[in-house]
C-alpha positions as CSV (number, residue, x, y, z in Angstrom):
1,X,9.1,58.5,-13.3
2,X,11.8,56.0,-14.6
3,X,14.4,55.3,-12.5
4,X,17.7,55.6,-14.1
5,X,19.8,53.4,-15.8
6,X,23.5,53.5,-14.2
7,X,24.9,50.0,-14.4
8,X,25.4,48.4,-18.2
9,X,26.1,44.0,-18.0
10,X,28.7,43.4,-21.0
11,X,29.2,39.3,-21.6
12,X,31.9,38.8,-22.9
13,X,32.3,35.4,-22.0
14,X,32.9,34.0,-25.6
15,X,35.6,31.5,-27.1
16,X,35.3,33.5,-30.4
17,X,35.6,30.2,-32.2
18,X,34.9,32.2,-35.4
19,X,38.0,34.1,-35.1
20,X,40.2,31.2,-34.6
21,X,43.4,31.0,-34.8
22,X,43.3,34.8,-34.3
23,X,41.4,34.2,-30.5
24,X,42.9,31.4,-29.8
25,X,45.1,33.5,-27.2
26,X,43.0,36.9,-27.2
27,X,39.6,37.2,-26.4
28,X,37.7,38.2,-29.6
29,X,36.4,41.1,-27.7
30,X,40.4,42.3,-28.0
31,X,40.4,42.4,-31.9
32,X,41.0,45.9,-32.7
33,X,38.5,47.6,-35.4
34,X,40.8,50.5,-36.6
35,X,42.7,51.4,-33.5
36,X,40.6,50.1,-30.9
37,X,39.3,46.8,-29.3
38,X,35.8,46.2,-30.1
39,X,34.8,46.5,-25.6
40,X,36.4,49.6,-26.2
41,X,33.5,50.7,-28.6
42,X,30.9,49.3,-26.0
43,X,32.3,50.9,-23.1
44,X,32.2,54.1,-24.7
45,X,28.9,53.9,-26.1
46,X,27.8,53.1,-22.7
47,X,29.7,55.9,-20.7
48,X,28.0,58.4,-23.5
49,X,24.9,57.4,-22.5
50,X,25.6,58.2,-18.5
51,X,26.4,54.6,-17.8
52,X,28.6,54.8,-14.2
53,X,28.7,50.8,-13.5
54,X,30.3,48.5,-15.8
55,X,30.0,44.8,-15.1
56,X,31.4,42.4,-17.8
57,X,30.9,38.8,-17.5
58,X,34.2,36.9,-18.2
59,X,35.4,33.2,-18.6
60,X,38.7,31.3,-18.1
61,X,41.4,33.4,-20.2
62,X,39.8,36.9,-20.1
63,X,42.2,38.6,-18.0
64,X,43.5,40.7,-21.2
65,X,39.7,42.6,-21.0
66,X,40.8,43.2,-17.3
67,X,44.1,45.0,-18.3
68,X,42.6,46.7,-20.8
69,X,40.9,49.0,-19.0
70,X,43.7,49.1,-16.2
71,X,46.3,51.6,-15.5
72,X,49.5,50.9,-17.1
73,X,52.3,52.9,-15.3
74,X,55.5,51.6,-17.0
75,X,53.6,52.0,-20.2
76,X,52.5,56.0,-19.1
77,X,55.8,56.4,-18.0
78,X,57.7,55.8,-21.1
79,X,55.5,57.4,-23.5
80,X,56.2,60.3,-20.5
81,X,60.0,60.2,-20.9
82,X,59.3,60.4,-25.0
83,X,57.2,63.2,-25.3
84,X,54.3,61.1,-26.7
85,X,51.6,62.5,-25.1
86,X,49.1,62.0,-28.2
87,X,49.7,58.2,-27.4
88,X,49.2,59.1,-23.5
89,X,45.9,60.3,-23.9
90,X,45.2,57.3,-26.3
91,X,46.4,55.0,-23.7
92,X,44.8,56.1,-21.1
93,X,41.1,56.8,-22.7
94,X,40.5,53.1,-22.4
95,X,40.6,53.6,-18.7
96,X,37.9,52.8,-15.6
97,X,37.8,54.5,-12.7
98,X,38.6,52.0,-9.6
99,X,35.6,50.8,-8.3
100,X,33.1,51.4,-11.0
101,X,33.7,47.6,-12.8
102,X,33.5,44.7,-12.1
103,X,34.3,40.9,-13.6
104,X,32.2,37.9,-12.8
105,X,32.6,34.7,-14.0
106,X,30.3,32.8,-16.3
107,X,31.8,29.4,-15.5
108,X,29.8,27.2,-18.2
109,X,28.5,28.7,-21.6
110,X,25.0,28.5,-20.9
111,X,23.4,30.9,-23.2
112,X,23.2,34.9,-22.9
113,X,20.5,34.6,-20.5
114,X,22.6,32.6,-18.0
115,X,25.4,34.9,-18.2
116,X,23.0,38.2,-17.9
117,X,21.7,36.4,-14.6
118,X,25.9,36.0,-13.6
119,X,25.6,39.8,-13.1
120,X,22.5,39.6,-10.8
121,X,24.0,40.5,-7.4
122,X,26.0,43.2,-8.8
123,X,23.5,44.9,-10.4
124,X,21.3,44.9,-7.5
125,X,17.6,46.0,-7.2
126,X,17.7,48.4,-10.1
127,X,17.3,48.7,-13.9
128,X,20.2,47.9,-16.1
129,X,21.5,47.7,-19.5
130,X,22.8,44.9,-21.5
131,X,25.7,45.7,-24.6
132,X,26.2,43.0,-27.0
133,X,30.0,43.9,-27.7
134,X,30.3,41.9,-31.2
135,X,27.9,44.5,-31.9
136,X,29.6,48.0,-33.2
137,X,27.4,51.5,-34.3
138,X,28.1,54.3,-36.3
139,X,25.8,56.9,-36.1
140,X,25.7,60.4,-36.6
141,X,22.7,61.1,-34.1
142,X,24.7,59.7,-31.1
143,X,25.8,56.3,-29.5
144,X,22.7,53.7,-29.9
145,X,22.5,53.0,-26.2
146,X,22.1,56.8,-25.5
147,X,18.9,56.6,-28.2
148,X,18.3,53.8,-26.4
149,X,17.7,56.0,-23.1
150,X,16.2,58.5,-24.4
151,X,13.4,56.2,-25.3
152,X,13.1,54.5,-22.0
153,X,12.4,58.0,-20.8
154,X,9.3,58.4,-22.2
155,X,8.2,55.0,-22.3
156,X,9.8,53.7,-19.1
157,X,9.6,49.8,-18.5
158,X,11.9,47.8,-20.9
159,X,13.4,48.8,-24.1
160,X,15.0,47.0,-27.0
161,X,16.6,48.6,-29.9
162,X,15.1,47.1,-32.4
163,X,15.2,47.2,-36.5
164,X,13.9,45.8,-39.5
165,X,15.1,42.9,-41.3
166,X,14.2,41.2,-44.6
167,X,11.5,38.5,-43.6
168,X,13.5,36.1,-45.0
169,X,16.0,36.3,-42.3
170,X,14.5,36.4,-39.3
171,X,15.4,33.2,-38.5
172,X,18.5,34.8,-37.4
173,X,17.4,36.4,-35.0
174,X,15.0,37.4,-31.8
175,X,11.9,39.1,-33.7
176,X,9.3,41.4,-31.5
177,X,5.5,40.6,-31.9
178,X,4.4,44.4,-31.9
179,X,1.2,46.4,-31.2
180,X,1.0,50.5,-30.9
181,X,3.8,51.4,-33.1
182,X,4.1,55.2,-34.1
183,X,7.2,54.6,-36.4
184,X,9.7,54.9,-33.7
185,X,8.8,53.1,-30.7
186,X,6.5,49.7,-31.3
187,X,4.9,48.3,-28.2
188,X,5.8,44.9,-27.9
189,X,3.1,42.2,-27.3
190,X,5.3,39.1,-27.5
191,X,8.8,38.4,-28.4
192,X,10.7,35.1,-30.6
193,X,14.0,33.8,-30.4
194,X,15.1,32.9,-34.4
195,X,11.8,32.3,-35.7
196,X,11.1,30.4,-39.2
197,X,9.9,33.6,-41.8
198,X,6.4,31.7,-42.0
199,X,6.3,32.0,-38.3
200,X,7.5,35.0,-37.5
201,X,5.4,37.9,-36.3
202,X,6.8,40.7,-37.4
203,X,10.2,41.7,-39.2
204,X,11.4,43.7,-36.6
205,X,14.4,42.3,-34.8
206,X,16.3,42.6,-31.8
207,X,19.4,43.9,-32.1
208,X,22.7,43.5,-29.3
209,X,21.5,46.9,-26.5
210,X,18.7,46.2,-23.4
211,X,17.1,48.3,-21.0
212,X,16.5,45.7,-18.6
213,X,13.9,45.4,-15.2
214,X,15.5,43.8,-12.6
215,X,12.6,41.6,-12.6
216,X,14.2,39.4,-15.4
217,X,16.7,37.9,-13.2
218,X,13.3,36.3,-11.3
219,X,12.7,34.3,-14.7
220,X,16.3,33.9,-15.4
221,X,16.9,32.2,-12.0
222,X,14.6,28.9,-13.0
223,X,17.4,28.5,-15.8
224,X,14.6,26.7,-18.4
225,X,16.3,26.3,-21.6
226,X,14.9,27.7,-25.2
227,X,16.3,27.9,-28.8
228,X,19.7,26.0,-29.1
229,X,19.2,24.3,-25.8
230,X,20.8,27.4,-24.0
231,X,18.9,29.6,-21.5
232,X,18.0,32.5,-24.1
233,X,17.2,36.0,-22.5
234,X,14.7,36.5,-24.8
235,X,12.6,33.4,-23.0
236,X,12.9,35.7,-20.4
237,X,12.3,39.2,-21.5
238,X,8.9,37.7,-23.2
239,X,7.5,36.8,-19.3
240,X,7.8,40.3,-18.9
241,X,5.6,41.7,-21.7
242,X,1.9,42.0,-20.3
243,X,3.5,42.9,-16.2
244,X,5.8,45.9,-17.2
245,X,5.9,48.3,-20.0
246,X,8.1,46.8,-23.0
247,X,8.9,48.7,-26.2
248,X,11.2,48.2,-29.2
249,X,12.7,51.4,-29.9
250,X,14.4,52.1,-33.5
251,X,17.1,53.4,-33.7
252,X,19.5,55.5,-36.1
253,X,23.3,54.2,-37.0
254,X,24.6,51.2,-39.4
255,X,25.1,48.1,-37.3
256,X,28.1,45.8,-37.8
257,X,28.3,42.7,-36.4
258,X,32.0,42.0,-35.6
259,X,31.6,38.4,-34.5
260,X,31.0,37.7,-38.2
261,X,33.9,37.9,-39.9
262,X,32.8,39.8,-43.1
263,X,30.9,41.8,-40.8
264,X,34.3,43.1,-38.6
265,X,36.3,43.4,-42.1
266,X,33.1,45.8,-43.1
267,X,33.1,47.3,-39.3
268,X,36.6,48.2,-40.2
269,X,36.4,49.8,-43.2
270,X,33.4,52.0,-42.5
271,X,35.5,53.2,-38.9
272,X,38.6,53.7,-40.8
273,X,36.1,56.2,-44.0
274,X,34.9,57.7,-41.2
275,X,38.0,59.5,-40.0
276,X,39.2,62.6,-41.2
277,X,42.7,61.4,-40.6
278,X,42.3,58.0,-42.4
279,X,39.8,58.1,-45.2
280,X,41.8,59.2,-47.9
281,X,44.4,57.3,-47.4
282,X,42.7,53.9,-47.3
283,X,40.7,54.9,-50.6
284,X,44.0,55.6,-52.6
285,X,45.5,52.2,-51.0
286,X,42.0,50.7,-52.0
287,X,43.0,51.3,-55.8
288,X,40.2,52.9,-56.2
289,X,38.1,49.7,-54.6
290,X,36.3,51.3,-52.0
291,X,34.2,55.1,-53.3
């Protein structure tokens, strides 16, 4: 039986140089999509999905991520004294329990890899997930990372949510090399980080949310560097395949991918359509732009 997964590793140690001048003084991980930051998003996702440890991997001038998910008494207290208490509860939805996260540092930007292995002594001797924050779901079947579990209960091992992209562009990103595949989760038989189309194995890609062995950090610790001269967690994950179960699981939602910035203006268009309380308003201030 699978043990479960309880701890999720967020890196969110990013200058957000795509955002600048925006994240030149906020972490890009703070840029609201509607009414909320994107690690908002994530950390829901991952509480939905019974997620009880939350370890995000910082950098110099994070502490905003920190606050975030803080208590804010004079803040409570004001809205108190107003009678806001629909802002209240907004306010204080974004909050942690003490003692269930945690902030390491990532001191030098050395790939995703590097900054999942920050996390190592935190996480411990026990299977954990990994949230890409830039990337932001919306599904109606659930959070991805709770599909995500679901499928790492049947198949047990490590699982990758995983999709299909148009062969041309998976150079962009980590593509699985697949065996068994029943149409929802593929068996993976080799993985590759931002392959050229003519080399590629397959089109399915690996998309930002990883049920992770603890075992990775064993191949993460010799710090060899891959694509980009950065220590890529894909390198990793592959030394796995063949010594522990590994699957891609699909996965149903619409991804946006808010560290592009077409990508968070789409992110925040489809969040804002799909609320009751917003969508008709921003299609009559759309002049008649958006169906």
């Amino acid at each position: 039986m699978s043990r479960p997964v309880k701890t999720v590793v967020l890196p969110v140690a990013g200058l957000g140089t795509r955002f600048l001048p925006a994240t030149k003084a906020i972490p890009k991980e703070m840029l609201p999509v509607v009414d909320k930051p994107v690690i908002q998003y994530a950390v829901e996702e991952a509480a939905a999905a019974g997620i009880e440890r939350f370890v995000f991997v910082t950098s110099r001038g994070k502490t905003a991520l920190e606050d975030h998910f803080d208590q804010h008494a004079e803040l409570y207290a004001t809205l108190t004294r107003r009678n806001k208490d629909t802002q209240l509860a907004e306010a204080r939805a974004a909050e942690l329990p003490t003692g269930h996260f945690s902030f390491v540092r990532q001191a030098e930007p050395l790939g995703l890899g590097h900054a999942v292995w920050c996390a190592r002594q935190v996480v411990g001797n026990e299977p954990f997930a990994v949230i890409l924050p830039d990337e932001v779901f919306l599904s109606a079947e659930g959070p991805v990372l709770k599909q995500l579990v679901g499928a790492y209960k049947k198949v047990g091992g490590n699982v990758l949510a995983v999709r299909e992209v148009p062969h041309e562009l998976t150079h962009r990103y980590g593509i699985l090399a697949v065996g068994q595949d029943d149409g929802s989760i593929a068996e993976a038989t080799g993985m590759v980080e931002k392959p050229r189309p003519q080399d590629a194995p397959s089109d399915l890609s690996i998309v930002g949310r990883y049920i992770l062995q603890p075992e990775v950090f064993e191949h993460l610790e010799a710090f060899e560097t891959g694509a980009g001269g950065e220590i890529q967690l894909t390198d990793a994950m592959a030394k796995l395949i063949g010594r522990q179960p590994f699957h891609g699981a699909r996965f149903n939602g619409e991804r946006f991918d808010c560290g592009d910035k077409a990508g968070y203006v789409a992110a925040n268009i489809a969040f804002a359509l799909a609320r009751a309380d917003l969508a008709d308003t921003v299609r009559a201030l759309s002049g008649g732009r958006l169906a």
